[in-house]
PyMOL commands that place a pseudoatom at each C-alpha (Angstrom):
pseudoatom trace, name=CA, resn=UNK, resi=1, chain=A, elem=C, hetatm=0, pos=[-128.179, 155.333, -128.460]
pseudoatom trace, name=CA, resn=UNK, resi=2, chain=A, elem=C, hetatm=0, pos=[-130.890, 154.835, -125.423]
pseudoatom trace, name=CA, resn=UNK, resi=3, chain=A, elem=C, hetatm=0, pos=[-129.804, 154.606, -122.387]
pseudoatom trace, name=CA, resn=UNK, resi=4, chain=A, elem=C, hetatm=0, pos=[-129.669, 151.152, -120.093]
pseudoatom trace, name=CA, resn=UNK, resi=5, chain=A, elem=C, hetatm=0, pos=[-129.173, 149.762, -116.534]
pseudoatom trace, name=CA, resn=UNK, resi=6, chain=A, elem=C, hetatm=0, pos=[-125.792, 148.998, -115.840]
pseudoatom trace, name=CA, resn=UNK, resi=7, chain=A, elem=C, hetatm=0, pos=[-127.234, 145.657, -114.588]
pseudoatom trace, name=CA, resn=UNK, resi=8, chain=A, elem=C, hetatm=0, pos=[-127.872, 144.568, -118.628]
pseudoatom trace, name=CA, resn=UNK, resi=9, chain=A, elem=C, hetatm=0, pos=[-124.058, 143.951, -119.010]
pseudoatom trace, name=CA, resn=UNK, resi=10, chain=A, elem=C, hetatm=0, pos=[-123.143, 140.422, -118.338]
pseudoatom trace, name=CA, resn=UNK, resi=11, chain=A, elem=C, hetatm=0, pos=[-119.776, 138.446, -118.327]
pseudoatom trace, name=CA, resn=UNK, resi=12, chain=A, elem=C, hetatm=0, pos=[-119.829, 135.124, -119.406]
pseudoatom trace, name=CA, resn=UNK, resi=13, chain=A, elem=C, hetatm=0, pos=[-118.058, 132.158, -120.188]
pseudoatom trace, name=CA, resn=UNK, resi=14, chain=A, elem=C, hetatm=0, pos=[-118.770, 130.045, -123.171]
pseudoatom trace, name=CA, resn=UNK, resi=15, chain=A, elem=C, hetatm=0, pos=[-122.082, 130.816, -125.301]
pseudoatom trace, name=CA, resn=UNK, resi=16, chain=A, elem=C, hetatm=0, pos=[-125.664, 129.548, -126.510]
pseudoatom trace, name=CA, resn=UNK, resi=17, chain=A, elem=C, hetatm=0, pos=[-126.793, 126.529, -123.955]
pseudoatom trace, name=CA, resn=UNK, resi=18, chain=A, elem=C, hetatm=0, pos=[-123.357, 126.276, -122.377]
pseudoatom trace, name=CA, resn=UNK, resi=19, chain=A, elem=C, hetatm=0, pos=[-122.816, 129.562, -121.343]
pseudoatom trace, name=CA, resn=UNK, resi=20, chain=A, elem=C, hetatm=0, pos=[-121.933, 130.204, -117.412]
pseudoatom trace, name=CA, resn=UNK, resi=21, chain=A, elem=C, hetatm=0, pos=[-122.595, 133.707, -116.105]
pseudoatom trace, name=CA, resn=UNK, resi=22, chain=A, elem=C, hetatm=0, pos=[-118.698, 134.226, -114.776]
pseudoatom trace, name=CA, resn=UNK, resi=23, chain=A, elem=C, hetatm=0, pos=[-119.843, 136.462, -111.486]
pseudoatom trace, name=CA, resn=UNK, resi=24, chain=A, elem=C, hetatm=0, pos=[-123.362, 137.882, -110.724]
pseudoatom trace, name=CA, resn=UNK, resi=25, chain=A, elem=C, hetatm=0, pos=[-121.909, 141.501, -111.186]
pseudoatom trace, name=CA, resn=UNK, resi=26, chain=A, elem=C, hetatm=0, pos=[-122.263, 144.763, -109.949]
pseudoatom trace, name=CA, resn=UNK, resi=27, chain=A, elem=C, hetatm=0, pos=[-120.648, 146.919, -112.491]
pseudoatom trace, name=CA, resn=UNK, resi=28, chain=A, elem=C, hetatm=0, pos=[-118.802, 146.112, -115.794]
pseudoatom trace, name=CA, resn=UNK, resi=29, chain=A, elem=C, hetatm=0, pos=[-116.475, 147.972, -117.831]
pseudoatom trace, name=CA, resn=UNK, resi=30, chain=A, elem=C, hetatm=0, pos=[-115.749, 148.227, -121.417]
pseudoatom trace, name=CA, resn=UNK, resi=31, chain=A, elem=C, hetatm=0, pos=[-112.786, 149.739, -122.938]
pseudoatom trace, name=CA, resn=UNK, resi=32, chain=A, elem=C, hetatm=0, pos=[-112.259, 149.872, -126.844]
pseudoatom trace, name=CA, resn=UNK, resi=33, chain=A, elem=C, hetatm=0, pos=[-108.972, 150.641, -127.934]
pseudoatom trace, name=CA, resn=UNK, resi=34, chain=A, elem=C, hetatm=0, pos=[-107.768, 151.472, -131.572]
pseudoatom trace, name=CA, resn=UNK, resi=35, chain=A, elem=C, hetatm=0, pos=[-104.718, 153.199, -130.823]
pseudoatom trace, name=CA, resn=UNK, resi=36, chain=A, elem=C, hetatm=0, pos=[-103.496, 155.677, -133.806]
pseudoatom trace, name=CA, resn=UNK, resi=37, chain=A, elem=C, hetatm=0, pos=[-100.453, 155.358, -135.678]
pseudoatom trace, name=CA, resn=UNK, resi=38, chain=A, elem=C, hetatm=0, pos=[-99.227, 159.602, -135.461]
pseudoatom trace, name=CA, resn=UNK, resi=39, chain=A, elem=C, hetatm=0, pos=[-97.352, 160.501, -138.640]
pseudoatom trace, name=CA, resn=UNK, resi=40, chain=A, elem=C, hetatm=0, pos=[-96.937, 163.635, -138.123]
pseudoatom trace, name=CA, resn=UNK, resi=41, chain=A, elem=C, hetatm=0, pos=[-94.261, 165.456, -140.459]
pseudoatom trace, name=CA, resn=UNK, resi=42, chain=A, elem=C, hetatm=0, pos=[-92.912, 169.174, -141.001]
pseudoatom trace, name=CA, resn=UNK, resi=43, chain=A, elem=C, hetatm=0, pos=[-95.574, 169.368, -143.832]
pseudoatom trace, name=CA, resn=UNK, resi=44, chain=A, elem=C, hetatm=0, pos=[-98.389, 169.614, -141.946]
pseudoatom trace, name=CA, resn=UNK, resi=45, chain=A, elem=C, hetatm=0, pos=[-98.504, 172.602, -141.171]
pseudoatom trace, name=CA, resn=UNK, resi=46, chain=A, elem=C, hetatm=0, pos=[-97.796, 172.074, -136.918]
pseudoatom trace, name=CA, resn=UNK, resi=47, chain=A, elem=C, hetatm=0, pos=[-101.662, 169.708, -137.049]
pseudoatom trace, name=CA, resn=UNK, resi=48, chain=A, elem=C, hetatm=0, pos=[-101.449, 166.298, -136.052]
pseudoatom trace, name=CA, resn=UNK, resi=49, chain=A, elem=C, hetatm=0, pos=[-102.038, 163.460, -139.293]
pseudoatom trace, name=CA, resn=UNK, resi=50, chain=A, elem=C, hetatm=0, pos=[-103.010, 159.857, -137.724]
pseudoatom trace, name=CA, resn=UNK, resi=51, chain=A, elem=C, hetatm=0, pos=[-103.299, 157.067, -140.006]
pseudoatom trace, name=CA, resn=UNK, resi=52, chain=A, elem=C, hetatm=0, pos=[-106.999, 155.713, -141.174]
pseudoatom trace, name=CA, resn=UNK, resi=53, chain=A, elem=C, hetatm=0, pos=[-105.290, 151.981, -139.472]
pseudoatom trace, name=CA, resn=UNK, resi=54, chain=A, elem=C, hetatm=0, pos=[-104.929, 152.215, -135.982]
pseudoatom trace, name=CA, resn=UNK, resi=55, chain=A, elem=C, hetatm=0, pos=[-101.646, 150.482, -134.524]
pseudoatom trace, name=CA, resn=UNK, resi=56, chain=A, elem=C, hetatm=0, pos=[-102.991, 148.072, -131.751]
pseudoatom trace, name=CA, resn=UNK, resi=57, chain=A, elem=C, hetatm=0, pos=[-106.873, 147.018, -130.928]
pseudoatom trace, name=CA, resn=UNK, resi=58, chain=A, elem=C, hetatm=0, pos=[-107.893, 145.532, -127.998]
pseudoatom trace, name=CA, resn=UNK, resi=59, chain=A, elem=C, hetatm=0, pos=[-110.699, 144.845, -125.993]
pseudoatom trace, name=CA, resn=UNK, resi=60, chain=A, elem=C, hetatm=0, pos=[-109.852, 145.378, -121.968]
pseudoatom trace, name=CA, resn=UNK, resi=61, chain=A, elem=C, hetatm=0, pos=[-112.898, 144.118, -119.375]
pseudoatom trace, name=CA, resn=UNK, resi=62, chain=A, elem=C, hetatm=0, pos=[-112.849, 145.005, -115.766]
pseudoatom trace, name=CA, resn=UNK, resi=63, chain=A, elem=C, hetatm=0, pos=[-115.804, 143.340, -113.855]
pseudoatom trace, name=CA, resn=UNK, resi=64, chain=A, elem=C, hetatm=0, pos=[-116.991, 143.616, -110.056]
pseudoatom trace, name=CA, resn=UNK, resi=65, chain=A, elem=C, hetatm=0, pos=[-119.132, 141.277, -108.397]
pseudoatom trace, name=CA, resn=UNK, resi=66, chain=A, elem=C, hetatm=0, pos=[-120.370, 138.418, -106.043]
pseudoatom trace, name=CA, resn=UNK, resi=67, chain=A, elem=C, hetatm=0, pos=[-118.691, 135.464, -106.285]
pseudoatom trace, name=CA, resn=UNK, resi=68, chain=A, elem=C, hetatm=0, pos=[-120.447, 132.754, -108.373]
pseudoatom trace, name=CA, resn=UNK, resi=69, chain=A, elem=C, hetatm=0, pos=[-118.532, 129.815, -108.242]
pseudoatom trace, name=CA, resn=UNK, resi=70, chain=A, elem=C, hetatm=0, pos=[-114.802, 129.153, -108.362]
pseudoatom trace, name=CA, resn=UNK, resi=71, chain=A, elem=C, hetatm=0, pos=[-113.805, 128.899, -111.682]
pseudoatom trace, name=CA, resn=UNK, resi=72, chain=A, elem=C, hetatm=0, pos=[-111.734, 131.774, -112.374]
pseudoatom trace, name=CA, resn=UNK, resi=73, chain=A, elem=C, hetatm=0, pos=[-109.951, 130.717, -109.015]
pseudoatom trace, name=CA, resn=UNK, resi=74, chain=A, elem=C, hetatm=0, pos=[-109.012, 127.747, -110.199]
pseudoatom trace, name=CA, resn=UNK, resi=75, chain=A, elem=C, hetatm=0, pos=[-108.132, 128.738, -113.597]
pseudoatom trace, name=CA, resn=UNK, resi=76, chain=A, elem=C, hetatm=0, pos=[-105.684, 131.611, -112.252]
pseudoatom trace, name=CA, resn=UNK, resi=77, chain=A, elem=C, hetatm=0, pos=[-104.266, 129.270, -109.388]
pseudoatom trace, name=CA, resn=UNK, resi=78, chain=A, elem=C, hetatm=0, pos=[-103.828, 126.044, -111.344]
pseudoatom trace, name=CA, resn=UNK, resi=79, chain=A, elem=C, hetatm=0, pos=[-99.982, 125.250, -112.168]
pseudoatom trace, name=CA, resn=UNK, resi=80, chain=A, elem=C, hetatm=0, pos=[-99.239, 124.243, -115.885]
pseudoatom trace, name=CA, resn=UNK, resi=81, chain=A, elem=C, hetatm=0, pos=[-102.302, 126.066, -116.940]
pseudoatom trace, name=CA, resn=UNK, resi=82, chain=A, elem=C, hetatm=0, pos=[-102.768, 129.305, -119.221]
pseudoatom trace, name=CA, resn=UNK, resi=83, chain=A, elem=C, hetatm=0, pos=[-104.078, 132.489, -118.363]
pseudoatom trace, name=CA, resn=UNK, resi=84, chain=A, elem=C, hetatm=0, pos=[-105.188, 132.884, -121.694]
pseudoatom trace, name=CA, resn=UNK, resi=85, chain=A, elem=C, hetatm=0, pos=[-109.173, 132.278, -121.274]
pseudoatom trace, name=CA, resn=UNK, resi=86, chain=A, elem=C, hetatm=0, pos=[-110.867, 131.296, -124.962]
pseudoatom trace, name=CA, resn=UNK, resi=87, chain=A, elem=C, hetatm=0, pos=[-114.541, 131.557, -125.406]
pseudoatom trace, name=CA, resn=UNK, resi=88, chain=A, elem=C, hetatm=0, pos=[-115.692, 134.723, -123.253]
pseudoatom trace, name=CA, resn=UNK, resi=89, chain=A, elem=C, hetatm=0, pos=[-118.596, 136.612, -124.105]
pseudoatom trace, name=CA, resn=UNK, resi=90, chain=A, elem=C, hetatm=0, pos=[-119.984, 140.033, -122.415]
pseudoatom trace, name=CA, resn=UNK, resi=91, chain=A, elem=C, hetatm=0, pos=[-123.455, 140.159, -123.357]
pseudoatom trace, name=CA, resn=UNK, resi=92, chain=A, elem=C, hetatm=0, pos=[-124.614, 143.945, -123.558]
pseudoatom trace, name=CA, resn=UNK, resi=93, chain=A, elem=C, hetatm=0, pos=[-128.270, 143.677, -123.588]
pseudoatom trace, name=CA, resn=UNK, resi=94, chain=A, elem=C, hetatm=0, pos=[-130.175, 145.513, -126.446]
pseudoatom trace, name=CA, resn=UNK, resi=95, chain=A, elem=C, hetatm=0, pos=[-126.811, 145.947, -127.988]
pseudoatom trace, name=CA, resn=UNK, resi=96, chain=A, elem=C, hetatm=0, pos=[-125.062, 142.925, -128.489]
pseudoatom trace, name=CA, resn=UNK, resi=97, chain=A, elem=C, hetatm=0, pos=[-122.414, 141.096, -127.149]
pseudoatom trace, name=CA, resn=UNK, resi=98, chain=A, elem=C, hetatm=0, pos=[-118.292, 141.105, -127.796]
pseudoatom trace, name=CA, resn=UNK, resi=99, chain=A, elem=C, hetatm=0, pos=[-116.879, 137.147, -127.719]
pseudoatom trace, name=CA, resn=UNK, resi=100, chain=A, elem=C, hetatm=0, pos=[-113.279, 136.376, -128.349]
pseudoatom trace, name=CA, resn=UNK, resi=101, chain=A, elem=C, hetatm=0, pos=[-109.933, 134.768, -126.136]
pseudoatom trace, name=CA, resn=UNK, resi=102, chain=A, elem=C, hetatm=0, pos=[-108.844, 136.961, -123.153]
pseudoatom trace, name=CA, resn=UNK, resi=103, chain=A, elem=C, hetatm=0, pos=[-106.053, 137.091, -120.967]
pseudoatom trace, name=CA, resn=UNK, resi=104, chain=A, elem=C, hetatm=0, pos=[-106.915, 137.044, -117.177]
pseudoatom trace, name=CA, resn=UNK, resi=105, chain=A, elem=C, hetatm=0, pos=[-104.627, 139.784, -116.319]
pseudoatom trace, name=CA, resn=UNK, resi=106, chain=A, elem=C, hetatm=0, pos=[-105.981, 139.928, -112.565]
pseudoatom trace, name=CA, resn=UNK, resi=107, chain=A, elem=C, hetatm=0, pos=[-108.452, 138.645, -109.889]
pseudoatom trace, name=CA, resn=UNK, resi=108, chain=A, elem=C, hetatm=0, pos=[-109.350, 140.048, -106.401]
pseudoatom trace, name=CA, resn=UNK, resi=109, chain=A, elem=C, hetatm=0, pos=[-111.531, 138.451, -103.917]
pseudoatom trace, name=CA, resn=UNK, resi=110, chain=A, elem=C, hetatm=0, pos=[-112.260, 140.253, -100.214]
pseudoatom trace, name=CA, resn=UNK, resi=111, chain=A, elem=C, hetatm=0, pos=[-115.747, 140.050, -98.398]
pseudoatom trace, name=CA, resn=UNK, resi=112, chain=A, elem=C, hetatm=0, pos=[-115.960, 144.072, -97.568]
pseudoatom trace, name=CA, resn=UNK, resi=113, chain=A, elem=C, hetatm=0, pos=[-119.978, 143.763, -98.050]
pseudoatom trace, name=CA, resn=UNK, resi=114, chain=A, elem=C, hetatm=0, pos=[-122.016, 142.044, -95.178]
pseudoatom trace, name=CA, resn=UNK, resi=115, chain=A, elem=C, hetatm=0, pos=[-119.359, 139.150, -95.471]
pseudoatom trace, name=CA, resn=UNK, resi=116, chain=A, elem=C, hetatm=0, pos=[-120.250, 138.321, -99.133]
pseudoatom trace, name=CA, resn=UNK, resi=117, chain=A, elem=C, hetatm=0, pos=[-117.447, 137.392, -101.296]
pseudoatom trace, name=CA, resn=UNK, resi=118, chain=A, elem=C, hetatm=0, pos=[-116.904, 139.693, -104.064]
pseudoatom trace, name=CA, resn=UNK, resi=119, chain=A, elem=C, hetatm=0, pos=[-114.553, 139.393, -106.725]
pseudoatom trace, name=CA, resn=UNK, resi=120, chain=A, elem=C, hetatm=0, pos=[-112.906, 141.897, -109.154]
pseudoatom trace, name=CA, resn=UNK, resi=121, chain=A, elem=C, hetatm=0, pos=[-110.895, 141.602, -112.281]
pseudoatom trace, name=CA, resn=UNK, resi=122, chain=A, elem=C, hetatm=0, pos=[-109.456, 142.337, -116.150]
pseudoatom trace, name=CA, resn=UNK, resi=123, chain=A, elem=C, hetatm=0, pos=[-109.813, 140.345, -119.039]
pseudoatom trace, name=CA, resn=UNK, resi=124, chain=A, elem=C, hetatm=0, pos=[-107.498, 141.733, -121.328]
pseudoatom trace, name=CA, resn=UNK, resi=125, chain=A, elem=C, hetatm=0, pos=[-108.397, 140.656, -125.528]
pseudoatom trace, name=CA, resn=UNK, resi=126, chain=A, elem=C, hetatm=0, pos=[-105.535, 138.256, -127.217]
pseudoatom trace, name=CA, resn=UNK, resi=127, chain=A, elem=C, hetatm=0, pos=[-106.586, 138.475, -130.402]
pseudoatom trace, name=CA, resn=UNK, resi=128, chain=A, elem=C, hetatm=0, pos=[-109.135, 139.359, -132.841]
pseudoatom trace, name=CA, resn=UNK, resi=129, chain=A, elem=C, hetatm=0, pos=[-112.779, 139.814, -130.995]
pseudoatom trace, name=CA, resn=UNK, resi=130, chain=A, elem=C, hetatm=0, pos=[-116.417, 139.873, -132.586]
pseudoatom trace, name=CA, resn=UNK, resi=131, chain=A, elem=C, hetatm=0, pos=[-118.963, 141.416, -131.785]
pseudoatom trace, name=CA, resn=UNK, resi=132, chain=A, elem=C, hetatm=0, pos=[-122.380, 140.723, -132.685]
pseudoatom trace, name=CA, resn=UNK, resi=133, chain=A, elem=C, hetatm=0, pos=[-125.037, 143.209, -132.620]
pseudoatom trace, name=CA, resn=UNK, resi=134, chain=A, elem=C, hetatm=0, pos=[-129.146, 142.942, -131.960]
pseudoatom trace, name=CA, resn=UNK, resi=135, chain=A, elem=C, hetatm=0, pos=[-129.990, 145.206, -134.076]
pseudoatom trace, name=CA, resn=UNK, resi=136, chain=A, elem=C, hetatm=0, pos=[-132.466, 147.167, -131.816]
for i in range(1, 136): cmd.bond("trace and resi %d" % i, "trace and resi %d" % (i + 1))
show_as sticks, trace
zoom trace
C-alpha cells in the first residue's frame, strides 16, 4: 500500500452531489474492529484457537478539526432527536471510502488555536458498513 497525506481522509455527511464535508479536519482516525471469538480448550495443546467469525465488527471514527458549520451541534443538542447519524461517509482518497449509520458517541468544541473553533469527536458504526474501494 503507498503511502498518503493524512489530509486525503475526509468525513462527510451524505454522498454524491449532496454530500457536506462534516469539519475541515486536521487528523482522522480509523479503527477496524473484528473482535475474535477465543475457543480455546484443553486440546490444544496450551495455543490459543479463535474462530474464522469474529464476535463483534465495528467501525469507530475519531475526527479533529475546524469547525465547519453547526450541524453536529445541533444534531447532539436537539431534544427528541437520535444520536444515531445515517448516511456518513469517510472518503479515504486513492483508497476508497467506508459509508454506513453511526452513533455520535461524543463532540468537543474549544478555540485553543489562534481563537479558531475546533471540534473533536467519535462516530461509533450501528450496523453493517460498506466500503467501496477505487481500485488504484
Amino acid at each position: 500500500m503507498s503511502k498518503m497525506a493524512g489530509r486525503k481522509i475526509k468525513l462527510y455527511s451524505g454522498s454524491g452531489s449532496t454530500k457536506a464535508l462534516v469539519a475541515g479536519g486536521r487528523e482522522h482516525g480509523i479503527t477496524i474492529n473484528n473482535e475474535p471469538i477465543d475457543v480455546t480448550d484443553k486440546g490444544d495443546d496450551g495455543w490459543r484457537a479463535l474462530l474464522a467469525d469474529p464476535s463483534v465488527r465495528s467501525v469507530d471514527i475519531k475526527f479533529d478539526g475546524l469547525m465547519d458549520g453547526v450541524a453536529l451541534v445541533e444534531l447532539s443538542l436537539a431534544e427528541g432527536t437520535t444520536a444515531l447519524l445515517a448516511g456518513y461517509t469517510v472518503e479515504i482518497e486513492g483508497m476508497g471510502s467506508i459509508s454506513g449509520t453511526f452513533h455520535l458517541s461524543s463532540i468537543e468544541i474549544g478555540s485553543p488555536h489562534d481563537d479558531a473553533a475546533e471540534i473533536s469527536g467519535t462516530l461509533a458504526s450501528s450496523g453493517a458498513v460498506t466500503f467501496a474501494g477505487t481500485g488504484a
